[in-house]
Every structure is written in C-alpha cells, then in structure tokens.
MARKOL-281006 format. One record per residue (C-alpha): residue in one letter; y, x, z. Coordinates in Angstrom, 1 decimal. Each point is the difference from the previous one (the first is absolute). Last residue first. Example, Ala and Ser with C-alpha at 12.3 -4.5 7.8 and 13.67 -1.06 7.14 Angstrom:
2
+------+--------+--------+--------+
| resn |      y |      x |      z |
+------+--------+--------+--------+
|    S |   -1.1 |   13.7 |    7.1 |
|    A |   -3.4 |   -1.4 |    0.7 |
+------+--------+--------+--------+
***
This chain:
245
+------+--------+--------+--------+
| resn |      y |      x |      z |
+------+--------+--------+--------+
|    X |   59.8 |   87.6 |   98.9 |
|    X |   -0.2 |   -2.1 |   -3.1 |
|    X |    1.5 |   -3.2 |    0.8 |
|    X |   -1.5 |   -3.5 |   -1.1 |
|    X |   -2.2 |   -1.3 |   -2.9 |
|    X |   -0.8 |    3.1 |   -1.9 |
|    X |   -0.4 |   -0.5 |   -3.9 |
|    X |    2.2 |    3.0 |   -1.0 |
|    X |    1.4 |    1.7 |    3.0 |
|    X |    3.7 |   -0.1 |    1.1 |
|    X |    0.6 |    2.6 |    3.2 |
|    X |    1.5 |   -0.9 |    2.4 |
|    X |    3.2 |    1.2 |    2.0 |
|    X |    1.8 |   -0.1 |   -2.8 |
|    X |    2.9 |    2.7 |   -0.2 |
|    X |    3.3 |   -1.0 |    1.5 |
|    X |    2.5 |   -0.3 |   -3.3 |
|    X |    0.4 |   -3.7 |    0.2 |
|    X |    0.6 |    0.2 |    3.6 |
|    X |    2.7 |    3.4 |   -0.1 |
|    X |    3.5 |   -1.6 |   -1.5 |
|    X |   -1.1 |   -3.3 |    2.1 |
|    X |    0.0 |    1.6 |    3.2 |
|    X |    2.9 |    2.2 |   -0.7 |
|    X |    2.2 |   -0.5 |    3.2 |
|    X |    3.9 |    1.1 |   -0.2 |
|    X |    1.6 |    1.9 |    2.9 |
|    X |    3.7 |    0.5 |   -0.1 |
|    X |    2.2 |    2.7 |    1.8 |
|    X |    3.7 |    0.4 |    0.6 |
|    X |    2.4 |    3.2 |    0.5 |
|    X |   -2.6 |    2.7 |    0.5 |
|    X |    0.5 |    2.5 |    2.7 |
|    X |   -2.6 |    3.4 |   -0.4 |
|    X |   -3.2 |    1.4 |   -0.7 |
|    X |   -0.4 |   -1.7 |   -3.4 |
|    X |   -3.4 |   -1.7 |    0.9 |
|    X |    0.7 |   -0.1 |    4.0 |
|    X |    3.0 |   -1.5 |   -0.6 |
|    X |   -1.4 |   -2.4 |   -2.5 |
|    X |   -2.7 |   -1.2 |    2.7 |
|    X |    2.1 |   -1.1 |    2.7 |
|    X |    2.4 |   -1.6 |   -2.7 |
|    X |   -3.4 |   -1.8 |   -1.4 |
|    X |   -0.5 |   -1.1 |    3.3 |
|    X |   -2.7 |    1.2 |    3.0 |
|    X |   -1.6 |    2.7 |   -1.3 |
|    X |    1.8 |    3.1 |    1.6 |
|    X |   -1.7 |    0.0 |    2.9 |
|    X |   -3.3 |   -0.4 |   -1.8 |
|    X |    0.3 |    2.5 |   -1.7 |
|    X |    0.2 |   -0.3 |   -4.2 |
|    X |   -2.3 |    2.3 |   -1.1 |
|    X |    0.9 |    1.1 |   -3.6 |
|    X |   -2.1 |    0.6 |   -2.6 |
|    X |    0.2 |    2.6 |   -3.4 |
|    X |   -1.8 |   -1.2 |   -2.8 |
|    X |    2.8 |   -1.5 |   -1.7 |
|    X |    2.7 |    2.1 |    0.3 |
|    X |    2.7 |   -1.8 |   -1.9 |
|    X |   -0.7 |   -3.2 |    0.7 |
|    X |    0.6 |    1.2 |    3.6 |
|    X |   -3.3 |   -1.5 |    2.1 |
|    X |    0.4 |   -1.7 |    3.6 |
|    X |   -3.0 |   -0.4 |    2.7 |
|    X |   -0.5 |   -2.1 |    2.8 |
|    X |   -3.0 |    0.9 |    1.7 |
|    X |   -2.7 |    1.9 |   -0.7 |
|    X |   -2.9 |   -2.4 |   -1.6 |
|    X |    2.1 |   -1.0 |   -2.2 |
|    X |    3.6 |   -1.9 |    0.2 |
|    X |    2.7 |   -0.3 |   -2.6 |
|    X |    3.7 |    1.0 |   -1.1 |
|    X |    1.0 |    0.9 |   -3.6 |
|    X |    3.5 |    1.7 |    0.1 |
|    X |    3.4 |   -1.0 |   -1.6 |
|    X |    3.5 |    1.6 |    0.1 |
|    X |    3.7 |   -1.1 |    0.2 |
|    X |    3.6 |    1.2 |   -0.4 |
|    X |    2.5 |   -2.2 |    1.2 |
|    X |    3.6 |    1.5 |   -1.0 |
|    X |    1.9 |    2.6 |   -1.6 |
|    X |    0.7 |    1.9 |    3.0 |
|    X |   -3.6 |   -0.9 |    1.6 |
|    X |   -1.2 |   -2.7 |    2.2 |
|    X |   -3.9 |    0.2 |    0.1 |
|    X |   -2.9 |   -2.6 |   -0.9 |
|    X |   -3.9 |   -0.2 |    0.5 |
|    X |   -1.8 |   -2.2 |   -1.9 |
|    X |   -3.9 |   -0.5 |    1.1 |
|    X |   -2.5 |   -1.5 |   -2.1 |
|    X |   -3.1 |   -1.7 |    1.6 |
|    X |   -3.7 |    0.1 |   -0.2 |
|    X |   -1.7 |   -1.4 |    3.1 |
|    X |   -3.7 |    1.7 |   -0.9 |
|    X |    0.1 |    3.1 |   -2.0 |
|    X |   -3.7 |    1.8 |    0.3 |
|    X |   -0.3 |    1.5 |   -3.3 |
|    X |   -2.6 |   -0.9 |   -3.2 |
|    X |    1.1 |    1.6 |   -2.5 |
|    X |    1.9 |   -2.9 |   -1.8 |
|    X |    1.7 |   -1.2 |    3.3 |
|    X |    1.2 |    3.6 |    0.2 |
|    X |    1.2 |   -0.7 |   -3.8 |
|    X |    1.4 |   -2.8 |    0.7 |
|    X |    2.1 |    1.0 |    3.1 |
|    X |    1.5 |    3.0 |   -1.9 |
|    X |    1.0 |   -2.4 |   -2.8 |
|    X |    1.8 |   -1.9 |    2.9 |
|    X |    1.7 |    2.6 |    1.6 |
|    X |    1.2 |    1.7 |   -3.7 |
|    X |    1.4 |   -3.5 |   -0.4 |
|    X |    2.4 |    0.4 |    3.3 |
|    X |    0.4 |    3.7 |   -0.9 |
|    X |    1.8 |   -0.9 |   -3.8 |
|    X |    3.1 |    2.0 |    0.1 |
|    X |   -0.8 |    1.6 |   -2.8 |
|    X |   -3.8 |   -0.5 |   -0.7 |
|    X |   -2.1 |    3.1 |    1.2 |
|    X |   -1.9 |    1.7 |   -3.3 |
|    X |   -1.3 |   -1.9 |   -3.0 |
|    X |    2.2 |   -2.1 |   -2.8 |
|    X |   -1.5 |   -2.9 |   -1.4 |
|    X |   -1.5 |   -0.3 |   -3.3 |
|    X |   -3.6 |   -0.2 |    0.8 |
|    X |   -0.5 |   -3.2 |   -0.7 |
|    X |    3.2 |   -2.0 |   -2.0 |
|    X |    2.0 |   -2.6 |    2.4 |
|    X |    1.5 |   -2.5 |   -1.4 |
|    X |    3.3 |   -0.9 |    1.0 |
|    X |    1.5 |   -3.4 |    1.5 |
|    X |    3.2 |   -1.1 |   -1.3 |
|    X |    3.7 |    0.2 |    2.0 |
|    X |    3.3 |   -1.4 |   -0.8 |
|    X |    2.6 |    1.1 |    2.4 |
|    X |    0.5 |    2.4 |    2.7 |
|    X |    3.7 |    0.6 |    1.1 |
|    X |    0.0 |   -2.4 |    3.0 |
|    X |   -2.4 |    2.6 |    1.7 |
|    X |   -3.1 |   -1.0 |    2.1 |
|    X |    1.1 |   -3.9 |    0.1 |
|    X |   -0.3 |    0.4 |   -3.8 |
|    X |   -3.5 |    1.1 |   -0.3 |
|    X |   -1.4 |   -3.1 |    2.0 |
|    X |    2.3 |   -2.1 |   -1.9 |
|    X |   -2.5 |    1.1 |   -3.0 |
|    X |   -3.4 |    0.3 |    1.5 |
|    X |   -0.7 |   -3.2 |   -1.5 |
|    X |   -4.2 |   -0.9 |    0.3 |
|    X |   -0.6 |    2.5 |    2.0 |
|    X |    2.5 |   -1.3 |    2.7 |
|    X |   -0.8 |   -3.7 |   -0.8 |
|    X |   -3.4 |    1.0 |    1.1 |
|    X |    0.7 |    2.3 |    2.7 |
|    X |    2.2 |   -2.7 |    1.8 |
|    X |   -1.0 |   -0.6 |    3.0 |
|    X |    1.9 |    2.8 |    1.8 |
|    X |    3.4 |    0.6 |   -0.8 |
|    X |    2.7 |    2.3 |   -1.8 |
|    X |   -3.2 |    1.6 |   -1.9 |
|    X |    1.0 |    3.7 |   -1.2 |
|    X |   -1.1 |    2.4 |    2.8 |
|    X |    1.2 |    3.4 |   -0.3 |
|    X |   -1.9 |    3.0 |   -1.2 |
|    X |    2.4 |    3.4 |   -1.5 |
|    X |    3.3 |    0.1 |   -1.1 |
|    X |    0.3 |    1.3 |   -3.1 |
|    X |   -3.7 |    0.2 |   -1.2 |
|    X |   -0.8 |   -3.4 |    0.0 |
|    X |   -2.2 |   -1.9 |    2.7 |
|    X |    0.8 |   -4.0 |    0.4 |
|    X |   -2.4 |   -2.0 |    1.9 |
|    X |   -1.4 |   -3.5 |    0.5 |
|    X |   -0.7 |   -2.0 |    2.8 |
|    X |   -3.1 |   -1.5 |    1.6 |
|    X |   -1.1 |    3.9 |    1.5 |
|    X |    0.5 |    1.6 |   -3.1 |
|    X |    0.3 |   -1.0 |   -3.7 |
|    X |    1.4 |    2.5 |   -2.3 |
|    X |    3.3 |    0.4 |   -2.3 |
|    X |    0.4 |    3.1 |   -1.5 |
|    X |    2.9 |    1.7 |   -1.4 |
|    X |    2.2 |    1.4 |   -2.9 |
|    X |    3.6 |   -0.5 |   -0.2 |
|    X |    1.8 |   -0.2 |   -3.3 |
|    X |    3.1 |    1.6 |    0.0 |
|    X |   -0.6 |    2.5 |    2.9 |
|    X |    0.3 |   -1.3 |    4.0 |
|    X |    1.5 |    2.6 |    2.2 |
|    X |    3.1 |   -2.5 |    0.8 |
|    X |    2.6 |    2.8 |   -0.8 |
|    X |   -1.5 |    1.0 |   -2.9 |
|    X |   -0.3 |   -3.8 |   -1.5 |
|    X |    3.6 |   -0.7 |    1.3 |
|    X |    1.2 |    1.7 |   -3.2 |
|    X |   -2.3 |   -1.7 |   -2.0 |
|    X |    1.3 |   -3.3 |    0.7 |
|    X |   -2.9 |   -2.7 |    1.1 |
|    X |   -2.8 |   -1.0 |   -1.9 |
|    X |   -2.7 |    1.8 |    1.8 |
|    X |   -2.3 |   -1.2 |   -2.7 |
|    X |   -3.6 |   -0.5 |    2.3 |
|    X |   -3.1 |    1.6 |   -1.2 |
|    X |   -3.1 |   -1.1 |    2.0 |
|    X |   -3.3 |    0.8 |    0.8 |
|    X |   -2.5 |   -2.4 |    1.1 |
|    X |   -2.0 |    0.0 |    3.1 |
|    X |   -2.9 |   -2.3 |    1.6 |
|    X |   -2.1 |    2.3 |    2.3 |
|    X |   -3.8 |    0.3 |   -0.1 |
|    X |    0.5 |    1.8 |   -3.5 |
|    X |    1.4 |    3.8 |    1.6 |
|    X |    3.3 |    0.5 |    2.4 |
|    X |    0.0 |    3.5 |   -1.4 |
|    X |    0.0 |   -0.8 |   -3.9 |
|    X |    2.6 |   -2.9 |    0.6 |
|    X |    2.1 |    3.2 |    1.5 |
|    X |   -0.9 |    2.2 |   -2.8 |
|    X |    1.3 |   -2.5 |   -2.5 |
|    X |    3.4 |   -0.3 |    1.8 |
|    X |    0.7 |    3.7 |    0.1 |
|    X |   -0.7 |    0.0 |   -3.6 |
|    X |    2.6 |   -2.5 |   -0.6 |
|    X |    2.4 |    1.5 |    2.3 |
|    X |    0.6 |    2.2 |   -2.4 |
|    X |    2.7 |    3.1 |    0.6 |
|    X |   -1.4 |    0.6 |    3.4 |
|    X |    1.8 |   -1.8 |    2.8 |
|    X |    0.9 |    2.6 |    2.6 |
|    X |   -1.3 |    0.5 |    3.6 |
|    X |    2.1 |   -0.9 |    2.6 |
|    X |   -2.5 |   -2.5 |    1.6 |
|    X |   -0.5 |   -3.9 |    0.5 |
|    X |   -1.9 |   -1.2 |    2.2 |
|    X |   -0.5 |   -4.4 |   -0.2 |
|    X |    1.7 |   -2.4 |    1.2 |
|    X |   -2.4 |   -2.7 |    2.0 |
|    X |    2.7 |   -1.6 |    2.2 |
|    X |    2.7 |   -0.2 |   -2.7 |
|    X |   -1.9 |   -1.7 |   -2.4 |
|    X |   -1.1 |   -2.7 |    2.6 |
|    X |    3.4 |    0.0 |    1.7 |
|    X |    1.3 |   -1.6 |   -3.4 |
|    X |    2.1 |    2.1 |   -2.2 |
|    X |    3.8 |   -0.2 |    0.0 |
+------+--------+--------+--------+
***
C-alpha cells in the first residue's frame, strides 16, 4: 500500500479516454507546465501480460510525465490522469535521480523505464485527456504571464462515489481583488466568486463549484509553482546603481 503522502494528495482523474499516444499527450503537458518547472517525459514497459493490459487501462508501453511540484514529484499520463509519485518528502533528489521503484509502487506491472526527449513543437494541442490538474497549472502561468491578480494559489481536488468508483476533478483556486475565486481549466476566462459562506474548506467550496455532495476534498498551495514566474517588480537598467522606479 502507498504511503498516506501519496494517498493524501491524489489527484482527479476523469472518464475521458486515453488517446492512442500517450506520447503526444505527454509532450503537451511539459509544454503547458513551461521551463520554470523541472519535467521529463517518460516511457515505461508495462511488462506485465497483455491480457491484463486492457483490463488495467495502461497500453504496452506507458507514456508519461514526471514533474516537480510542491517538494515532491508527479506522475501525469494519459490513462489515469495526475497523481503524486514521491512515497515521501525529502527525497526529491534521490527521487529524480531513480524514479524507478517510484513507477513500480504505482502498478507492479511497470518495468524498465528511460527518459524521452522531447522534440519542439511536436506535442499534440487541444484539452489533455484526463489532464485538468496540469491544465490548472498551465492556466496559472499564463495569468502569471499577463500580468493577473492571483495571490494564494492553490489546486483544489474534488471527488465523488460513483458505480465504477472515485471519480475526481481539479480546479485552480486564488484570490484578487474580489474574493475567492475558482477557474475550470476548461473555461479559462470565465471566474467564479466563491461566497464567503461557502469558503470555509475545500469541501465547503467544491460543493459550491459542482453544485452538489462531493465525497472528499484536498487543497494544495502553489507558492513555489507561481514565485519564479511573478513578474519583476523592477526594472533592470544598464549602469543604474539601485531600483528603477
């Protein structure tokens, strides 16, 4: 069983289905996530028989991409969406460095792995299959990027029971000069005021987001996803010998 440290930040998955090459879908999501964040992608050899490989989701060889988040690392791939990867903290280094037992506590099937090179401009565009959680974070970026009001940014996974099991999703949560405010990766520009009634948990606030009972709720902070991206508050001038204003 995985430690209470994976378990406690699980990502959302959906019901959406892997496209036929998860390579692609693994380039775009290093593309989203942009060069302030270490990420490699990955092929893994699902090694085990192929007649459990339809029945575990997983193809042949698995696609994916491992990223560095909050002092842990990350495994996205196109099968099962975002899920944390690192069976501890304190251990980035050693994680990066051999990802390998790492890959095996997800799924006792995966083998021997190599990192993959990733070519510019060959990654798939459109939404990433069930990729919301690194959707949220590209989405942050880029209003980071334009200059947006997003102070306290945080992920929040929302999950409900269903007939086939857990089924999860991820929204990017922040506050501006409004309030509390929540952004679908899929709608982008559109806002949502949080009320303050409804603000004070991340189940509190999911139920408000999906208009209905969620089963559990996690809030992650992204303080050091957004720093290095902040824009500089002064500007660098040849020659000068302090701030320019």
């Amino acid at each position: 069983m995985r430690t209470a440290l994976v378990l406690a930040f699980l990502a959302a998955t959906s019901a959406a289905a892997r496209t036929p090459d998860g390579l692609a879908d693994a380039q775009a999501a290093r593309a989203l996530l942009g060069p302030d964040v270490w990420a490699r992608v990955v092929r893994i050899d699902n090694a085990g028989e192929r007649g459990l490989e339809r029945r575990s989701g997983y193809a042949r060889d698995v696609y994916g991409l491992v990223f560095e988040l909050s002092g842990i690392l990350w495994f996205y791939c196109d099968t099962d969406g975002t899920q944390s990867l690192s069976l501890r903290r304190g251990t980035l280094a050693a994680d990066k460095a051999d990802p390998g037992p790492l890959f095996r506590a997800l799924s006792g099937r995966f083998g021997a792995w190599a990192w993959v090179d990733v070519q510019p401009g060959s990654f798939r565009r459109g939404p990433l299959p069930n990729g919301c959680l690194v959707e949220c974070l590209g989405l942050l970026a880029r209003r980071i990027a334009a200059g947006g009001d997003v102070a306290s940014p945080r992920l929040l996974s929302y999950y409900v029971d269903t007939p086939s099991g857990p089924l999860g999703h991820t929204v990017l949560l922040f506050a501006d000069r409004g309030g509390l405010a929540v952004v679908e990766p899929d709608r982008p520009d559109r806002v949502v005021r949080v009320p303050a009634s409804e603000s004070a948990d991340a189940r509190s606030i999911s139920r408000f987001v999906r208009g209905g009972n969620v089963s559990a709720a996690r809030i992650l902070g992204l303080d050091d996803f957004a720093r290095p991206r902040r824009p500089a508050r002064w500007a660098s001038l040849g020659g000068a010998s302090g701030p320019a204003s």
